[in-house]
N, C-alpha and C positions, 0 to 999 in steps of 0.2 A: 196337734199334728200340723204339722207346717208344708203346702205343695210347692215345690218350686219346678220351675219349665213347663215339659211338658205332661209334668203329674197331675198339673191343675186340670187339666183338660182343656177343648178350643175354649176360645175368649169368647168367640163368636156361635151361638145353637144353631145346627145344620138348617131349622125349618128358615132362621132369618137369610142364611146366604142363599136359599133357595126364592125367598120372599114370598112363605107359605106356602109356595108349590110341594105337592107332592111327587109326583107324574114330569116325564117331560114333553112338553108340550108337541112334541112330535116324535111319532117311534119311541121305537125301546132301545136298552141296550142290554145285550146280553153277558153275562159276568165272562165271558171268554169270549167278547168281541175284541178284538183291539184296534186302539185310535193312536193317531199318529196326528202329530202336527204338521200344518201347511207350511207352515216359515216359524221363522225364528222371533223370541219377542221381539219388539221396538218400541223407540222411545214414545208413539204415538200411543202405546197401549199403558199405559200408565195409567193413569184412570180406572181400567179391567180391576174388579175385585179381587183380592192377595188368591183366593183360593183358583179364579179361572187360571193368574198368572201363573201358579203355581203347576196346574195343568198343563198347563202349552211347554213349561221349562220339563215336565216330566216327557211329556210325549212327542219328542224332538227323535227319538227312538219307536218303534212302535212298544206298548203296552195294552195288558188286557185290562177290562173295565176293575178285573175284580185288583190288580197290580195298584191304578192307582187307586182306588178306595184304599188299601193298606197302607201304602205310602203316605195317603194324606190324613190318614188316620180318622175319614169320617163314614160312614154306612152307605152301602150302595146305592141307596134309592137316592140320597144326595147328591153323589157325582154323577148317576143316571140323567138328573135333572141338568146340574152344572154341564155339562157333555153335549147335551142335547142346545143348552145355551151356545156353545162354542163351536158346534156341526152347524147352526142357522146361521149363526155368525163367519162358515166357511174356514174357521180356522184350525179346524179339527178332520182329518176325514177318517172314516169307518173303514173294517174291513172284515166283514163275518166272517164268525169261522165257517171253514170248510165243512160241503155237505156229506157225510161219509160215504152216502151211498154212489157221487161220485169219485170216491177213491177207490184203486186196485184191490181185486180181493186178493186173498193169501195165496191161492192157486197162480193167479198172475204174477205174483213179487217171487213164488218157488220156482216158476218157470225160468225168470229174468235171470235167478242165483245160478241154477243150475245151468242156462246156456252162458254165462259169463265165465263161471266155474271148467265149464268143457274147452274156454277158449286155454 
């Protein structure tokens, strides 16, 4: 059987782009945090390993931790780690999700419906 592209699987074992790390060295990331990049690549970042670069070209948009694990097709505690590389490095920033308990309850949002509905 013969793999070609992306059947082969990465080139590269997640533990190497991490460089054994498992953990990222500071904070967590939660599978529905989402990161967003600070700017845009540049030719200064050339050097950045395929996969952070890879990162930064992803989250030009916001996405959630768990969006780009999928996309990059590698397991979460990896991009956890890679992520956590790229928020110390400032070119990444965070944005938790919302806490529920300060969101509207359903009595608040029927109220909204119903006096907009009377307008």
């Amino acid at each position: 059987m013969r793999w070609l592209d992306d059947d082969a699987g990465p080139v590269v074992r997640p533990y190497a782009m991490t460089g054994g790390r498992t953990r990222p060295a500071q904070g967590d990331f939660d599978l529905i945090e989402l990161v967003v990049a600070t700017r845009p690549m540049l030719s200064m970042d050339a050097g950045m390993g395929t996969e952070l670069a890879e990162i930064i070209r992803l989250c030009q948009r916001p996405q959630s931790v768990a969006e780009v694990s999928a996309r990059l097709r590698l397991p979460a505690g990896t991009v956890r780690v890679l992520l956590a590389d790229l928020a110390e490095r400032r070119l990444i920033r965070r944005r938790p999700p919302v806490d529920l308990r300060h969101l509207p309850t359903q009595d608040i949002l029927r109220a909204v419906i119903d006096g907009i509905r009377a307008l």
